[in-house]
C-alpha positions as CSV (number, residue, x, y, z in Angstrom):
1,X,16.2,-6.1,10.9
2,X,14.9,-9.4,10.7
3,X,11.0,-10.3,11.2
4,X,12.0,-14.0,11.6
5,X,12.9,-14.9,15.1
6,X,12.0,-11.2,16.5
7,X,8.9,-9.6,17.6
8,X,6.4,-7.1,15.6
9,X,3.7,-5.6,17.5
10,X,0.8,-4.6,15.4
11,X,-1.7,-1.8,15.6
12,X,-5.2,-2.1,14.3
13,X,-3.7,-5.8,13.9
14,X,-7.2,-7.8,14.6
15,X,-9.2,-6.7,10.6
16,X,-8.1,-5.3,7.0
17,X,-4.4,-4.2,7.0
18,X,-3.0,-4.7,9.9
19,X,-4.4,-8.3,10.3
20,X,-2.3,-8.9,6.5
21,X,0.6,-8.0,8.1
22,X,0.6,-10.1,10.9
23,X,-0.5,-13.3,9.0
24,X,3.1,-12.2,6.9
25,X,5.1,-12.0,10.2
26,X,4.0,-14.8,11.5
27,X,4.6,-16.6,8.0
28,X,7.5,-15.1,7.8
29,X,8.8,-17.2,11.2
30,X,8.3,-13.7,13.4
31,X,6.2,-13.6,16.2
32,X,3.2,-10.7,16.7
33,X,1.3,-9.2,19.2
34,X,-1.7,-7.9,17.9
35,X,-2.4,-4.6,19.4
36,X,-6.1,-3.7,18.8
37,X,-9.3,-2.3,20.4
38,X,-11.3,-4.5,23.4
39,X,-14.3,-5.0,21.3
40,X,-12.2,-6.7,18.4
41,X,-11.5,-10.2,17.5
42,X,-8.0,-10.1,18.3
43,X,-8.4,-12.2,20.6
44,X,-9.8,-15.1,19.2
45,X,-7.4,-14.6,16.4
46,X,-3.9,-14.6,18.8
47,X,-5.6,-17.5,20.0
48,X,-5.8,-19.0,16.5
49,X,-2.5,-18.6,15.6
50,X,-0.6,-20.0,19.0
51,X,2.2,-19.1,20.8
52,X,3.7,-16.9,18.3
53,X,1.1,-14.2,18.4
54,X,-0.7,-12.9,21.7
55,X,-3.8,-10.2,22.2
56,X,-3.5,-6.8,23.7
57,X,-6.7,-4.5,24.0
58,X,-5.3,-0.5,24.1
59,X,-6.3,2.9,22.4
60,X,-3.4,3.7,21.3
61,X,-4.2,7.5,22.6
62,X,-3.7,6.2,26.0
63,X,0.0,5.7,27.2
64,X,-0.8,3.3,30.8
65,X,-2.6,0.4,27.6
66,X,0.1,1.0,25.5
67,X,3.3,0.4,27.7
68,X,0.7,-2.7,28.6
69,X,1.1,-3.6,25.5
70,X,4.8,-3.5,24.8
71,X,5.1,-5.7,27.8
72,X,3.5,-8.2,26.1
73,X,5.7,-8.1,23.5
74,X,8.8,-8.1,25.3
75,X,7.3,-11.5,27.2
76,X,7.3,-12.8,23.5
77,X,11.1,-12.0,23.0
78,X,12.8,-9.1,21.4
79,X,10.4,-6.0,20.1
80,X,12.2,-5.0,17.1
81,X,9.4,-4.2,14.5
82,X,6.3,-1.7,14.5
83,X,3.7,-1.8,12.3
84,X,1.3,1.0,13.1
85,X,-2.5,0.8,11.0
86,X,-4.8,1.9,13.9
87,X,-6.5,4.8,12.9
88,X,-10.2,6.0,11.1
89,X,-11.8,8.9,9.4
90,X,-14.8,11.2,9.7
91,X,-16.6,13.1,6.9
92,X,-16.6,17.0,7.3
93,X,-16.7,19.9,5.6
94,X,-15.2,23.4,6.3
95,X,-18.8,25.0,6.1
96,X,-21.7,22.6,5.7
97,X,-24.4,23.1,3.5
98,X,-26.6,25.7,5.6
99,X,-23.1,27.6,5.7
100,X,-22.6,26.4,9.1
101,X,-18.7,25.8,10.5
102,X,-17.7,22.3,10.5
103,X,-17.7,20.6,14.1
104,X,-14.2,21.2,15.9
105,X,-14.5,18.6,18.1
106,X,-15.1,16.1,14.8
107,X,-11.9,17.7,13.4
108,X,-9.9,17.3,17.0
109,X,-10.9,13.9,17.5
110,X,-9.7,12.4,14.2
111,X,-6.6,14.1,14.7
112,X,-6.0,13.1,18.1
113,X,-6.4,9.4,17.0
114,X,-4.7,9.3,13.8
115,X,-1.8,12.1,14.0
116,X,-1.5,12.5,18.1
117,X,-2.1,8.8,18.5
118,X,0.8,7.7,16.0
119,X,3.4,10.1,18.4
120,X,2.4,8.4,20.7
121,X,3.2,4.5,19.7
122,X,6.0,6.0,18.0
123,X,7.5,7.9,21.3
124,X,6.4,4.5,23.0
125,X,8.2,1.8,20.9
126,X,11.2,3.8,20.1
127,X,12.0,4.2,23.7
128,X,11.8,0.3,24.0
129,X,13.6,-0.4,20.9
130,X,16.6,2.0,21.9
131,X,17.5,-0.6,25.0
132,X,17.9,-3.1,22.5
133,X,21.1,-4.8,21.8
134,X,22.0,-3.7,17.9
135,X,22.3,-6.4,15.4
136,X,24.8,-6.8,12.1
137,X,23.7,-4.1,10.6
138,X,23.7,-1.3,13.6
139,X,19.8,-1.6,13.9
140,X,17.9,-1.6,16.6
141,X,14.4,-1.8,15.6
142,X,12.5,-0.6,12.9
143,X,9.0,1.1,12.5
144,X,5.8,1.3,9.8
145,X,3.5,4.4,10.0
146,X,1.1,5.0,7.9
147,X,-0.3,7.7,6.2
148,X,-3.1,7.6,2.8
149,X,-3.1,9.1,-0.7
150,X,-5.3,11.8,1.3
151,X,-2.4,13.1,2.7
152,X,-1.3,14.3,-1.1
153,X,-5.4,14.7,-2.6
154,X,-7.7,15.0,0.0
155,X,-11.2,14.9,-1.1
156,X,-14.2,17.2,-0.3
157,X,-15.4,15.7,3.3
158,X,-11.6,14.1,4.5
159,X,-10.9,17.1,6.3
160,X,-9.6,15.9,9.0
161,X,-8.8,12.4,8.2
162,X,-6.5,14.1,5.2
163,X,-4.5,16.7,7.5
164,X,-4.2,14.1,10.6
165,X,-2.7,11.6,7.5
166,X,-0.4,14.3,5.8
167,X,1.2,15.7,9.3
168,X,2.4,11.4,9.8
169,X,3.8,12.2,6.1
170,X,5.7,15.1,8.0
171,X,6.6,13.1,10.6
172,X,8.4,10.2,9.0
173,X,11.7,12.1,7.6
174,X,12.1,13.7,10.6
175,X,11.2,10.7,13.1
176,X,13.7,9.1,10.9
177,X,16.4,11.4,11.7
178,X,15.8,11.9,15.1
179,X,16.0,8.3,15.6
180,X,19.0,7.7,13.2
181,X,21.5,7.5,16.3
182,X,19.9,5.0,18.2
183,X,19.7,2.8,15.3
184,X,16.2,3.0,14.6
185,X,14.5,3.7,11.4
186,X,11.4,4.8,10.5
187,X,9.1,4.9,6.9
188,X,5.8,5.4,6.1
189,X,2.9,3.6,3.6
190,X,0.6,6.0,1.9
191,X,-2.3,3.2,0.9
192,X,-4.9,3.9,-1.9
193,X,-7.7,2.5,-1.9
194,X,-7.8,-1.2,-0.4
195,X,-10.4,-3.8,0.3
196,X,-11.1,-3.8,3.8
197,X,-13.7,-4.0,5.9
198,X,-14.2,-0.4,5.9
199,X,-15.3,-0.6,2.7
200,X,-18.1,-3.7,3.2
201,X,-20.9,-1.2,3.6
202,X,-20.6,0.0,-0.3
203,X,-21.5,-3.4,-1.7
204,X,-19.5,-5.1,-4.3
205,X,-20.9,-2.6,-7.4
206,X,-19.5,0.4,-5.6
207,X,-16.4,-1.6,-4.9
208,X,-15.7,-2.6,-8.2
209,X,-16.5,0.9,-9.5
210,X,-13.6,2.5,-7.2
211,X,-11.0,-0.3,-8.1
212,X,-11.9,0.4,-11.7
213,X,-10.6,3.9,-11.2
214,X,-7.0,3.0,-10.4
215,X,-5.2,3.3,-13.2
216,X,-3.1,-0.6,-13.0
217,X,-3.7,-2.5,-11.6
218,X,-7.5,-1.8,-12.1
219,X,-8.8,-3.1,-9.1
220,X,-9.1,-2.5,-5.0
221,X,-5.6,-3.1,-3.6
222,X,-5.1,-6.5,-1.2
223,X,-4.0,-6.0,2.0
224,X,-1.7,-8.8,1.9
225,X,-0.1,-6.2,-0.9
226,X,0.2,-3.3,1.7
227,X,2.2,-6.2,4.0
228,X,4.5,-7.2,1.5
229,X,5.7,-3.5,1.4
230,X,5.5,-3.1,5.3
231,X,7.7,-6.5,5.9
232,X,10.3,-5.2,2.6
233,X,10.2,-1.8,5.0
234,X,10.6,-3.4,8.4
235,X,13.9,-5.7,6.8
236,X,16.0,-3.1,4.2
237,X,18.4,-1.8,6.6
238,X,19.1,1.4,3.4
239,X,15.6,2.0,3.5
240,X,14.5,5.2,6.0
241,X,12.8,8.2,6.3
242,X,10.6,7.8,3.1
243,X,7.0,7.6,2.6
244,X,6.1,5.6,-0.5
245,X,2.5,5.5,-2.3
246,X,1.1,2.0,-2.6
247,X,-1.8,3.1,-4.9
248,X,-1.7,1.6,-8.1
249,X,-0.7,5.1,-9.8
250,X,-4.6,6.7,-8.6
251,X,-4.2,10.2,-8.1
252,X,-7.6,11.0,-6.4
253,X,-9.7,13.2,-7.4
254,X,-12.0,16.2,-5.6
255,X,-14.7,14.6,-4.5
């Protein structure tokens, strides 16, 4: 599958990963829709980059905003890419300090977002990519998930951010194989820790500190890094079904 000429629609497209792998689509003479949530500056940024990039506002939760989306991307041309990045995190413990359970709805709503959310854009764009005609290679459309080192070392507090990101680990292999006959393959990126804007709030000490702890190279990983691999995933027709760390070789510790 090619990213030039074709269309890759983007999740959580409009800040800090998802925005890198747009900029690389579009670089890379593809075209991008920038899926991403009302409030965000995708927007302004689809409007930056010109006719090869357009704006839809959807929770990726909600099927009706997400179709809405994939018609915009078919009005662009052929959808045969999915980059999927929306997702966020909430600190919770099994017991809290006074000994008290840890809030279920916390716990269901991160999941809901992150592991019921990515079924859902996955369910979604697969159905679209499936009509597609396939190209030299058999494909019909390929598709990013991703998952975080949590998945494998989830720290005191990621409780549900680390089991929503380790059951989209558990999804890729068999998404992959489920979609193998219609030509559609599937992989997953595992990030460590990246500068994004998620990470603004700590202040450049803090930030510094954390890249330090990554074994090489010793630093925050780029999100322009984390698109390189997702645009290498989207095009190597032998490559499906895997979920590979990008994480500098950190193996994260408890807390």
């Amino acid at each position: 599958m090619q990213v030039a000429g074709n269309v890759t629609l983007v999740t959580g497209g409009a800040g800090g990963l998802g925005l890198a792998t747009v900029r690389r689509v579009l670089d890379a003479g593809g075209k991008a829709v920038i899926v991403d949530l009302p409030n965000s500056a995708g927007e302004s940024l689809a409007a930056e980059f010109g006719d090869t990039a357009a704006f839809c506002a959807a929770d990726i939760q909600d099927e009706v905003q997400f179709r809405t989306a994939l018609d915009t991307a078919a009005s662009l041309g052929t959808l045969r890419a999915m980059v999927h990045c929306a997702g966020r995190g909430a600190t919770l413990r099994v017991l809290d300090r006074e000994g008290k359970p840890g809030s279920l709805e916390t716990f269901e709503s991160i999941v809901r977002l992150n592991l019921i959310g990515t079924f859902n854009v996955l369910r979604l764009a697969a159905e679209r990519m499936a009509t597609n005609e396939p190209d030299a290679n058999g494909e019909r459309g390929s598709i990013v998930l991703t998952a975080s080192v949590a998945a494998f070392e989830g720290q005191i507090g990621q409780m549900p951010y680390a089991s929503s990101k380790a059951g989209i680990v558990g999804m890729t292999l068999v998404a992959a194989r489920d979609l193998a006959q219609r030509g559609i393959r599937v992989n997953a990126i595992a990030p460590g820790i990246f500068d994004t804007p998620i990470l603004d709030r700590l202040g450049d000490e803090i930030k510094a500190k954390l890249g330090g702890n990554v074994p090489f190279p010793p630093r925050l990983g780029r999100p322009d890094e984390f698109a390189m691999l997702a645009t290498h995933m989207l095009e190597n027709p032998m490559l499906n079904g895997e979920t590979v760390r990008l994480d500098g070789a950190i193996r994260m510790p408890p807390k």
